[in-house]
C-alpha positions as CSV (number, residue, x, y, z in Angstrom):
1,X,23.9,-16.0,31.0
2,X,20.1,-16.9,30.3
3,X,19.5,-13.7,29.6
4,X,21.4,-13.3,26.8
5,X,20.5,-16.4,25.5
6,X,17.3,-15.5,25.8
7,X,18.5,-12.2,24.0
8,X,20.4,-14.0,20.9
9,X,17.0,-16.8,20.7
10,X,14.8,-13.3,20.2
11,X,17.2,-12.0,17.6
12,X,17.4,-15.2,15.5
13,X,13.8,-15.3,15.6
14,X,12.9,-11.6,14.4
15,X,15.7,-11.8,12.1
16,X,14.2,-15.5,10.6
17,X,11.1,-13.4,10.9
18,X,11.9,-10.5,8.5
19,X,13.6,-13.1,6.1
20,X,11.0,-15.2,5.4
21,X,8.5,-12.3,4.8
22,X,10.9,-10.6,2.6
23,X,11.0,-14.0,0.8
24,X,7.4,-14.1,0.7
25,X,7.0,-10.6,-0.2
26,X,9.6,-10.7,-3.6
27,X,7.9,-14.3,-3.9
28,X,4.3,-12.3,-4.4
29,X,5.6,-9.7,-6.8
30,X,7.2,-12.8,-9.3
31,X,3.6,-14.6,-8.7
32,X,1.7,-11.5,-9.8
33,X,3.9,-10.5,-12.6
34,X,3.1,-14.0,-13.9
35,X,-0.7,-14.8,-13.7
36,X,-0.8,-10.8,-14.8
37,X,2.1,-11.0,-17.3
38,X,-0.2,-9.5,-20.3
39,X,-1.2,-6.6,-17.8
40,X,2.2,-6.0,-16.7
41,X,3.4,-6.1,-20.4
42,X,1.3,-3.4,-20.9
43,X,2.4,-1.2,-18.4
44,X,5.6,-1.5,-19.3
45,X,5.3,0.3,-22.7
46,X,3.2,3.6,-20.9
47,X,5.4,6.6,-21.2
48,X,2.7,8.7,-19.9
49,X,3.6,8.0,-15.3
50,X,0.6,10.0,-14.9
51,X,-2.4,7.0,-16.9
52,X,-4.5,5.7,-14.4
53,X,-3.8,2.0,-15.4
54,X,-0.2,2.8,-14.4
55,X,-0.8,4.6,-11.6
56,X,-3.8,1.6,-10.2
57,X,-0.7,-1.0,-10.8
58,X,1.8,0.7,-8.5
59,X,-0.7,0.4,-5.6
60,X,-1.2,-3.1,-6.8
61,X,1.8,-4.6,-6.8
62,X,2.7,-4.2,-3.4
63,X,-0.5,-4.5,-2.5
64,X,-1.0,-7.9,-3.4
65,X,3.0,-8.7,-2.6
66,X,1.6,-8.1,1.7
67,X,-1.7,-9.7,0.9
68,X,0.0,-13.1,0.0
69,X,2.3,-12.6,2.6
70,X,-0.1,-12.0,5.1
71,X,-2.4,-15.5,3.6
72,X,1.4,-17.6,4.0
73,X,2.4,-16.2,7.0
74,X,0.2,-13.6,8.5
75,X,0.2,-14.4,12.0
76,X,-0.2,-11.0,14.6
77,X,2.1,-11.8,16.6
78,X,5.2,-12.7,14.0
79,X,4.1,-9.4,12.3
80,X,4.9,-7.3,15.2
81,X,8.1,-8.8,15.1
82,X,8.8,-8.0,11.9
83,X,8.0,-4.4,12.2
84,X,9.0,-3.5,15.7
85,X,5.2,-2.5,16.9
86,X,2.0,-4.1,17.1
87,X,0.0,-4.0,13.8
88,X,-2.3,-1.8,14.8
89,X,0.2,1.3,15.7
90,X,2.0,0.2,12.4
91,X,-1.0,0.6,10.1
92,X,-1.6,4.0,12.1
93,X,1.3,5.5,12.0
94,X,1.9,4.4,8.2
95,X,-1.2,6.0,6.9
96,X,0.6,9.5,7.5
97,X,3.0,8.7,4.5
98,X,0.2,7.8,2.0
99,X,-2.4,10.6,3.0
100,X,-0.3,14.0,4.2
101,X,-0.5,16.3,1.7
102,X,3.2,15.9,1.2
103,X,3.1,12.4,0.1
104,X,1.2,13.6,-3.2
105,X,3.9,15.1,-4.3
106,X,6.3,12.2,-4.4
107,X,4.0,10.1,-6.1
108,X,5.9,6.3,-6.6
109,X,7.0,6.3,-3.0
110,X,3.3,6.8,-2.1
111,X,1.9,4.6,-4.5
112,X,3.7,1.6,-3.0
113,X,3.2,2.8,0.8
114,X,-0.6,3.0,-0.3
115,X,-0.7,-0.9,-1.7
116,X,1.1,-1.9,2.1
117,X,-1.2,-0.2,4.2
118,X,-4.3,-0.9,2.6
119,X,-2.8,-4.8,2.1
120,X,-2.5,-4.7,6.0
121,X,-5.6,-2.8,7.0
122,X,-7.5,-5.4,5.0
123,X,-6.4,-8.1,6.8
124,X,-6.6,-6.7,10.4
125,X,-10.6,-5.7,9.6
126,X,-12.0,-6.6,6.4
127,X,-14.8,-9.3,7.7
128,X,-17.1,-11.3,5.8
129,X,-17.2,-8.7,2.9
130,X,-16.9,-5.3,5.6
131,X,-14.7,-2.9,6.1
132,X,-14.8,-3.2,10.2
133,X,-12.9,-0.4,11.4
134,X,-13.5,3.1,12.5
135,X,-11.7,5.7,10.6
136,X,-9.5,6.4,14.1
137,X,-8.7,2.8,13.8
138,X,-7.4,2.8,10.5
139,X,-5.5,6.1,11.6
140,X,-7.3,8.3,9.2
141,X,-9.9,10.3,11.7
142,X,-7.6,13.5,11.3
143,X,-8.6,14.2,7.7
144,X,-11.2,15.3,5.8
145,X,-14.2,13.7,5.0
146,X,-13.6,14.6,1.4
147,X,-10.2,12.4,1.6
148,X,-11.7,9.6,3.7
149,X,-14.3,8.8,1.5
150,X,-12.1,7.8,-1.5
151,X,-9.4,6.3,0.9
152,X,-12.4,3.8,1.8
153,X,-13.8,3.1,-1.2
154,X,-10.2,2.3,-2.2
155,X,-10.4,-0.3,0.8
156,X,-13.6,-2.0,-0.7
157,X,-12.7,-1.7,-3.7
158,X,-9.8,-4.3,-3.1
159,X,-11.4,-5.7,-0.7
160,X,-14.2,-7.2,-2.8
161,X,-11.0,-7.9,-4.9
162,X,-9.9,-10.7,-2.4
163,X,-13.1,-11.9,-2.0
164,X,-12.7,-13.5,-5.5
165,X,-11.9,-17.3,-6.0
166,X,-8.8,-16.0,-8.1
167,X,-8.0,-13.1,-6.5
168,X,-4.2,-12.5,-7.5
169,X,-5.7,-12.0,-11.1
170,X,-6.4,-8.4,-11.5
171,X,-8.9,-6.8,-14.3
172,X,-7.2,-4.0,-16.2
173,X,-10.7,-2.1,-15.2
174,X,-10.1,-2.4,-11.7
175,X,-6.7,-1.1,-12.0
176,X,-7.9,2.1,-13.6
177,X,-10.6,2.1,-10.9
178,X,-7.4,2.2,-8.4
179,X,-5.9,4.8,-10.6
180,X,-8.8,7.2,-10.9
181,X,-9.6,7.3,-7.2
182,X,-6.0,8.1,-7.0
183,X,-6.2,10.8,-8.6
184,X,-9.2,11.7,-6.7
185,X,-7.3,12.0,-3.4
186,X,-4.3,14.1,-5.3
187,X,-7.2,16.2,-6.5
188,X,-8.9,17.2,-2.9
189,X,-5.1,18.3,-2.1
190,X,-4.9,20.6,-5.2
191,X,-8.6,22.1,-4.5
192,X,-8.1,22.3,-1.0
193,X,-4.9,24.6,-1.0
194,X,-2.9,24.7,-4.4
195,X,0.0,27.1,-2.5
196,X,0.6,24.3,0.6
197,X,0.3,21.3,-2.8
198,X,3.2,22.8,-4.6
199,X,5.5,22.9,-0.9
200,X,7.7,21.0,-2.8
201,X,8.9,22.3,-6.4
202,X,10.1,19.2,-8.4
203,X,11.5,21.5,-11.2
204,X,14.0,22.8,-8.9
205,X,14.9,19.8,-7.5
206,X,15.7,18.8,-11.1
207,X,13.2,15.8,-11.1
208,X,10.5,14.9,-13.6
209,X,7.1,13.7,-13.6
210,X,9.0,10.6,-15.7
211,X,10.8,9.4,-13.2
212,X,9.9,7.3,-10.3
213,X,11.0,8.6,-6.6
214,X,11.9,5.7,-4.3
């Protein structure tokens, strides 16, 4: 009988757990869309999915939806609750569907998976204006150095980002910063092996560049 009270009490809690970060989460994305409403306007009217500025505010918004999330509520041990693992083993084994090769070919999926895991990897090891982690700790030692080094310059680049007073408030610049080293990345792919980039052939899966994969 205490068992399973002890059982249901873990439940609740994890379930409590994962509500109020959702909360928070969806809470950060109506925050950010207001302090950066004129940004955001912006993007709205780009047709062209492909502009860096686009492209720099899909890893944006959900980066900066975790990051406030994490500042609110950002304890280690409720966030292995919410994900099932420890933090470490999630940021790990999440950096494997931003970086494959794969993951550049189903590009809005990818964009917000970047914004989570560099939002989380942040606040495990970004100290007093460092990155502090080894590439094997951030669960990136099995790529290239030609990858790694725009995967971390991404990492200080929002990094020095939240070391701002007003850090929710995003320069357009920045954004295209985000959106050009992008690009970067998807380039290594495309000069390292253009046959194993096109593995998947959106044309035949009757998808566009226009429209977002979730």
């Amino acid at each position: 009988m205490m068992k399973c009270a002890i059982r249901r009490a873990d439940v609740s809690k994890t379930y409590g757990i994962h509500v109020c970060g959702t909360f928070y989460h969806e809470l950060g994305h109506a925050f950010d869309s207001g302090v950066n409403g004129e940004i955001f306007e912006r993007i709205t009217q780009i047709t062209d999915w492909n502009d860096f500025l686009h492209i720099g505010y899909g890893v944006w918004s959900e980066f900066i939806a975790d990051s406030l999330m994490y500042k609110i509520a950002g304890e280690e041990r409720k966030l292995s609750l919410l994900w099932g693992e420890e933090p470490l083993a999630h940021l790990q084994s999440s950096a494997k569907y931003c970086f494959d090769r794969y993951c550049f070919s189903v590009k809005w999926r990818q964009l917000y998976d970047m914004g989570q895991y560099f939002a989380l990897g942040l606040f495990l090891f970004w100290k007093d204006g460092d990155l502090d982690a080894s590439d094997e700790l951030l669960g990136i030692s099995c790529y290239k150095p030609e990858l790694v080094k725009p995967i971390r310059e991404m990492f200080y680049i929002l990094g020095e980002q939240m070391n701002n007073p007003n850090f929710w408030r995003i320069p357009e610049s920045t954004l295209k910063e985000l959106g050009s080293i992008y690009a970067e990345m998807k380039q290594f792919y495309i000069d390292d092996d253009r046959t194993a980039f096109d593995f998947f052939d959106l044309d035949d899966l009757g998808v566009t560049d226009d429209i977002p994969l979730f």
